[in-house]
One Martini backbone bead per residue (centre of mass of N, CA, C, O) as a GRO file, in nm:
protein
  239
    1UNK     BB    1   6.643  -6.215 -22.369
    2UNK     BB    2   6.973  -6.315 -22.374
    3UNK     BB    3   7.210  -6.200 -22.478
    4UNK     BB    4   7.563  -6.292 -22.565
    5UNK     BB    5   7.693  -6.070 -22.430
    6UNK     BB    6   7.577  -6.077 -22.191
    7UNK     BB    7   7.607  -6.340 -22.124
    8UNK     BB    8   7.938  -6.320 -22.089
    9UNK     BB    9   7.939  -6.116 -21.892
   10UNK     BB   10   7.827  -6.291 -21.693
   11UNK     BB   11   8.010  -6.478 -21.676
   12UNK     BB   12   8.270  -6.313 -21.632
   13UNK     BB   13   8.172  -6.225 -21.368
   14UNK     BB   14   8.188  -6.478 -21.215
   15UNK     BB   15   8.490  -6.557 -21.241
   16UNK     BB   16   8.561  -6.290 -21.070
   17UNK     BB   17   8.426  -6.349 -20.798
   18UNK     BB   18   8.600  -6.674 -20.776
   19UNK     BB   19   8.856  -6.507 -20.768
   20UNK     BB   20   9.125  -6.486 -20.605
   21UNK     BB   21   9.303  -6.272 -20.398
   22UNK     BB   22   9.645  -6.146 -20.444
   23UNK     BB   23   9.878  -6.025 -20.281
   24UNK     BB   24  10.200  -5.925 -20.368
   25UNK     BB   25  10.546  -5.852 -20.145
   26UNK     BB   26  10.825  -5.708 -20.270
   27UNK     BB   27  11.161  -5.719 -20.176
   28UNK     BB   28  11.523  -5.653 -20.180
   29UNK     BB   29  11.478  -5.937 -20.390
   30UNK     BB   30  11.557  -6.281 -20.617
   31UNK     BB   31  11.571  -6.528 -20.481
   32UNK     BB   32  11.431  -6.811 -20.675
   33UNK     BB   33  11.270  -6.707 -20.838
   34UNK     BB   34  11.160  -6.875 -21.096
   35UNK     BB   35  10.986  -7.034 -20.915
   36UNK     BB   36  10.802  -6.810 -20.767
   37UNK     BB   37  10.704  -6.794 -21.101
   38UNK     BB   38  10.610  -7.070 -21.166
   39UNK     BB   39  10.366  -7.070 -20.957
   40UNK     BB   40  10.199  -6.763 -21.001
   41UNK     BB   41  10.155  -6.877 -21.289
   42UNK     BB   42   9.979  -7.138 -21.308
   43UNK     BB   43   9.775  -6.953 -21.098
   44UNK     BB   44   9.669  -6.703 -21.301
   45UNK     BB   45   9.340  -6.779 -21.380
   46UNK     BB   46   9.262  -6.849 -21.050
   47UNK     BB   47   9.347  -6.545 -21.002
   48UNK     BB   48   9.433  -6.199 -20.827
   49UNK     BB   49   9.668  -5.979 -20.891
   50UNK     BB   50   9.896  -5.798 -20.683
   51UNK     BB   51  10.132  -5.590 -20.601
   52UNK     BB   52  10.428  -5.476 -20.417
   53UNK     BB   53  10.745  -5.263 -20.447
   54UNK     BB   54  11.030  -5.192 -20.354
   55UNK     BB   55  11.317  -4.973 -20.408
   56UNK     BB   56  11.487  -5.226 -20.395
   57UNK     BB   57  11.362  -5.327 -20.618
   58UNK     BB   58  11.349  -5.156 -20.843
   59UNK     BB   59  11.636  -5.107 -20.877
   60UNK     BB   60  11.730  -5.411 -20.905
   61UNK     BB   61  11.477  -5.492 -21.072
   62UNK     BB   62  11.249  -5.641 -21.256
   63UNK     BB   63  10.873  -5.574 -21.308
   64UNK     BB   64  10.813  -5.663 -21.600
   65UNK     BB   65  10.708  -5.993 -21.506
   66UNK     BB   66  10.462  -5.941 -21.282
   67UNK     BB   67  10.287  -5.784 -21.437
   68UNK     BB   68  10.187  -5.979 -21.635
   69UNK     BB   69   9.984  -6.094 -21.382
   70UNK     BB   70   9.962  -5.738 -21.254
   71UNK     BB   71   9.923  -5.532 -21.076
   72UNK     BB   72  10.047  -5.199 -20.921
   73UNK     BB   73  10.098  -5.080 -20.620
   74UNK     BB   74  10.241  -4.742 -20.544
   75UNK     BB   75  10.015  -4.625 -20.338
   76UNK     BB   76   9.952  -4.549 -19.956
   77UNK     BB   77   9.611  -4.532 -19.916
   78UNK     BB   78   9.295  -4.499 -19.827
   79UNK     BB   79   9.202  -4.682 -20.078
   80UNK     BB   80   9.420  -4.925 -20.016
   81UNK     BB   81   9.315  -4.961 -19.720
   82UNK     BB   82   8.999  -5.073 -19.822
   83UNK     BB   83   9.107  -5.275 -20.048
   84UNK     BB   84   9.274  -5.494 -19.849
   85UNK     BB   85   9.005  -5.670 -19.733
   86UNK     BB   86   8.973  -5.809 -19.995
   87UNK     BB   87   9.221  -5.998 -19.952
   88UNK     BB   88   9.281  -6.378 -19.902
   89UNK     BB   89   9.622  -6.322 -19.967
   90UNK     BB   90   9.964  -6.272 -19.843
   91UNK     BB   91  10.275  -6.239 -20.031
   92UNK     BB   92  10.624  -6.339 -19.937
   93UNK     BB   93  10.903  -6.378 -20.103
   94UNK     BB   94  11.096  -6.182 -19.991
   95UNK     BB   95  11.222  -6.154 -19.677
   96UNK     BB   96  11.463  -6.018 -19.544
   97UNK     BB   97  11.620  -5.875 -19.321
   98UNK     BB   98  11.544  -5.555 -19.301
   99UNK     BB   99  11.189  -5.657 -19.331
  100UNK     BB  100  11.244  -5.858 -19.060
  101UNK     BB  101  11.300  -5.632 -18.856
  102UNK     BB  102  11.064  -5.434 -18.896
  103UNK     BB  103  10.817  -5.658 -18.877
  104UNK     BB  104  10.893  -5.733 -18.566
  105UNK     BB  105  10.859  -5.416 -18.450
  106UNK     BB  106  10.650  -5.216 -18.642
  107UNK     BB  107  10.743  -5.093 -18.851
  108UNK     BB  108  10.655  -4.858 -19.137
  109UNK     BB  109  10.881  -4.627 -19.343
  110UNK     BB  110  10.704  -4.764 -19.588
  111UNK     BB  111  10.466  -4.919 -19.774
  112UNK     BB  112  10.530  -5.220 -19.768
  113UNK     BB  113  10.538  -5.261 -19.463
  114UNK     BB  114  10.243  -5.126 -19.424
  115UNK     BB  115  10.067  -5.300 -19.592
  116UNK     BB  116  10.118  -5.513 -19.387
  117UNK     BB  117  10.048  -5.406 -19.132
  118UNK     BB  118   9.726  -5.361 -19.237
  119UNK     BB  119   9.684  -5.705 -19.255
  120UNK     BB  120   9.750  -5.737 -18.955
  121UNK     BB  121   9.521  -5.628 -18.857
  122UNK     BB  122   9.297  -5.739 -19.049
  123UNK     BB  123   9.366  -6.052 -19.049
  124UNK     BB  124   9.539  -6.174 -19.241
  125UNK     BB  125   9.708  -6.420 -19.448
  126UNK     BB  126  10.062  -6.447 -19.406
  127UNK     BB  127  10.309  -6.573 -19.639
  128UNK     BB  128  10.652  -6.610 -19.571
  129UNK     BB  129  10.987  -6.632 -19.702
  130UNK     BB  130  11.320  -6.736 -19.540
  131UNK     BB  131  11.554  -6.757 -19.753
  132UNK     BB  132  11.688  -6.470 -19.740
  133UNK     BB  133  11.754  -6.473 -19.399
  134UNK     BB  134  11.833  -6.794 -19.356
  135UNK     BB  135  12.135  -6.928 -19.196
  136UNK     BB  136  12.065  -7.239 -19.303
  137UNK     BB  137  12.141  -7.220 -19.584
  138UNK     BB  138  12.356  -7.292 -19.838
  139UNK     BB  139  12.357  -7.033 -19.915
  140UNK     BB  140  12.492  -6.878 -19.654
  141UNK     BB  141  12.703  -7.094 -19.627
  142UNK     BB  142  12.853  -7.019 -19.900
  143UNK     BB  143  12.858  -6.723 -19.792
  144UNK     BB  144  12.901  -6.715 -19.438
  145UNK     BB  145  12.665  -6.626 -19.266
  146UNK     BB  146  12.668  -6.886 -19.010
  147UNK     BB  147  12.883  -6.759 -18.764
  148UNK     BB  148  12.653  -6.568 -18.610
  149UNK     BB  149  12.484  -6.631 -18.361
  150UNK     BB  150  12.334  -6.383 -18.249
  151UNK     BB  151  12.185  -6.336 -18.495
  152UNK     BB  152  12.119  -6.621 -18.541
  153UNK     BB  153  11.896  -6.531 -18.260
  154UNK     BB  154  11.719  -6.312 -18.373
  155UNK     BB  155  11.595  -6.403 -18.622
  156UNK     BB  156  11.447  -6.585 -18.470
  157UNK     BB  157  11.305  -6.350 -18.294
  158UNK     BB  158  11.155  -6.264 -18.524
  159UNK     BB  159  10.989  -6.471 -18.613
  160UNK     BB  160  10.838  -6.500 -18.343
  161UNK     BB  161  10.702  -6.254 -18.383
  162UNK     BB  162  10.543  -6.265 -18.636
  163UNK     BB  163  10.387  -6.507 -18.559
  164UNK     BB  164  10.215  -6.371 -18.294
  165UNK     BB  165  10.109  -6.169 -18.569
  166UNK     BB  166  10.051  -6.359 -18.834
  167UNK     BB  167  10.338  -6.460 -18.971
  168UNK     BB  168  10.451  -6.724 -19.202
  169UNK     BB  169  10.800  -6.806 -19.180
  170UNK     BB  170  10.923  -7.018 -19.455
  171UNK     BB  171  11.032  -7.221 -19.651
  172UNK     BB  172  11.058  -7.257 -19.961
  173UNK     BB  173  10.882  -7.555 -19.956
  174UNK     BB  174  10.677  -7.500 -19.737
  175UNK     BB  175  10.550  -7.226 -19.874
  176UNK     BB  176  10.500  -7.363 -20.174
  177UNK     BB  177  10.271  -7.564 -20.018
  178UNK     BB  178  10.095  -7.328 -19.879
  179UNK     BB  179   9.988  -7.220 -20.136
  180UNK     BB  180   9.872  -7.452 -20.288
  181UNK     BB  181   9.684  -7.527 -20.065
  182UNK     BB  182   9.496  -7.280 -20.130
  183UNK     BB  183   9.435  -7.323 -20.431
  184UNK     BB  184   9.278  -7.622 -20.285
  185UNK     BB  185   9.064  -7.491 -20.140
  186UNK     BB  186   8.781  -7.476 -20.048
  187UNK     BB  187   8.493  -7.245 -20.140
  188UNK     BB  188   8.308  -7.309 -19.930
  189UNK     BB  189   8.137  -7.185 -19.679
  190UNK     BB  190   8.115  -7.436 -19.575
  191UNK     BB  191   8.338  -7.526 -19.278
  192UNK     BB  192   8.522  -7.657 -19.088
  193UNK     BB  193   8.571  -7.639 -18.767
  194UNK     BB  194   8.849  -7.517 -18.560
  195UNK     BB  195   9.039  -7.654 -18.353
  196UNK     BB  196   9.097  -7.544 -18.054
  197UNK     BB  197   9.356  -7.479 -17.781
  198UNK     BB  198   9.229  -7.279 -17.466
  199UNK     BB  199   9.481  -7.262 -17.326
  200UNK     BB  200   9.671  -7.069 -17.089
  201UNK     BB  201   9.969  -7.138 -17.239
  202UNK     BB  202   9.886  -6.999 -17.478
  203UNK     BB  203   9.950  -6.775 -17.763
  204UNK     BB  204   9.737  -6.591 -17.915
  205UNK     BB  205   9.638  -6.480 -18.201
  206UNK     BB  206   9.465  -6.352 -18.430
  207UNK     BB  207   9.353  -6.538 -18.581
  208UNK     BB  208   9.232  -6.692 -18.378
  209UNK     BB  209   9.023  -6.478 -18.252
  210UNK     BB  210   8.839  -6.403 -18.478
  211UNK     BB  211   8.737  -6.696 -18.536
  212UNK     BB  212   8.667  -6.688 -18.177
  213UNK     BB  213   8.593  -6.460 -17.978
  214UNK     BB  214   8.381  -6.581 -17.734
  215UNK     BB  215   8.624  -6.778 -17.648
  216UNK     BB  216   8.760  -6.511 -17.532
  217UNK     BB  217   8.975  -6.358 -17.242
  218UNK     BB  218   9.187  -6.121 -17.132
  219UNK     BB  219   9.186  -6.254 -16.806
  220UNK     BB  220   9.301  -6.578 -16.950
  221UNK     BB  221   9.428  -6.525 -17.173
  222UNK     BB  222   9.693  -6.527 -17.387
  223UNK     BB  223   9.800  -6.240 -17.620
  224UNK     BB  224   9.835  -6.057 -17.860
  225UNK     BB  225   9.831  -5.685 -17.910
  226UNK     BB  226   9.626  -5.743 -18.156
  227UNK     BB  227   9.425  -5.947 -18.000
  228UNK     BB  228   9.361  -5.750 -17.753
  229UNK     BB  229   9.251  -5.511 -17.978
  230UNK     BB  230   9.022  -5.697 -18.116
  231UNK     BB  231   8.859  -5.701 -17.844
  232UNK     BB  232   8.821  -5.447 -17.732
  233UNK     BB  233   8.670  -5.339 -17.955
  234UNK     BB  234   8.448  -5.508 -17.980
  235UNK     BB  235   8.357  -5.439 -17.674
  236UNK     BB  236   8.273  -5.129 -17.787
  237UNK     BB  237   8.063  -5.177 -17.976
  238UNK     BB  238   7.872  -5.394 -17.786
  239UNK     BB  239   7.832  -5.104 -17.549
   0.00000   0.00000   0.00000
């Protein structure tokens, strides 16, 4: 018969087994923080969080309020590298604009930018608020940062090459509704398949190919350097 301690110790253990796992990832700002912790506050319960903070997020800002949601991951190593694949979602509350020309061209010079590319070859869901860096918010206007066409149209090319390396970078409301909508995702293995459209004409994303590799060539569809790197891998291992 179960003892009552054995009893919780099962009972704890499955709660934190069926508990999703989110990376939060902190560059150096924090436009907005109290939404963003009141968000990420409310589903504290319901899930394992994990931080990683950048050095100008530290230098600037105070980081034991978001420890007090979870653990905080200080350096970029082999076994932090095999513990990534188990995050079921990676977010970035901040996304500056210095850490958005980096991240768009594949730079790695940080932890913090190493630790999301490394998530990005994994195929992780990373979802950046892009309040931080877009010139079109009253924050910018306000501050008149949205004078120079040029720059707002470079920030916007980086944008569109994040989107097909698989990173969603959104308003700070439509990000907040996209996390939202992940915490109430049906966590049954059962799931309705994603019906993708197959087109020559698109450009097909690394979370694209994952889903059905099978239905992809490279020699027929357009698809990102990463996506056709994990296609390439993939038929070396099958061969």
């Amino acid at each position: 018969m179960i003892g009552i301690e054995q009893l919780i110790e099962k009972i704890i253990n499955e709660l934190q087994i069926r508990k999703k796992k989110i990376l939060v990832v902190c560059f150096g700002s924090n436009l907005e923080e109290s939404i963003i912790y009141d968000l990420l506050e409310r589903e504290y319960l319901n899930c394992q969080y994990e931080f990683v903070f950048s050095d100008a997020y530290k230098k600037n800002f105070d980081t034991r309020k978001w420890e007090q949601l979870g653990n905080t991951i200080e350096t970029y190593d082999q076994n932090i590298q095999k513990r990534l694949q188990s995050f079921d979602l990676i977010l970035i509350p901040y996304l500056t604009r210095n850490s958005l020309a980096k991240l768009a061209v594949g730079v790695a010079d940080t932890d913090p930018l190493s630790i999301v590319l490394q998530c990005l070859l994994n195929g992780k869901q990373i979802l950046a608020s892009n309040h931080c860096w877009n010139l079109d918010t009253d924050n910018a206007a306000y501050r008149e940062l949205n004078n120079n066409f040029f720059l707002k149209n470079l920030y916007e090319e980086y944008q569109a090459n994040l989107l097909n390396m698989g990173v969603d970078s959104l308003p700070l409301t439509a990000w907040k509704e996209a996390v939202e909508n992940f915490f109430e995702e049906d966590d049954s293995p059962i799931k309705e398949n994603k019906q993708i459209d197959y087109s020559t004409d698109k450009i097909f994303t690394l979370n694209d190919v994952k889903e059905n590799p099978g239905n992809f060539k490279l020699s027929k569809n357009k698809m990102t350097d990463l996506a056709k790197e994990f296609l390439l891998d993939l038929q070396n291992k099958e061969e």
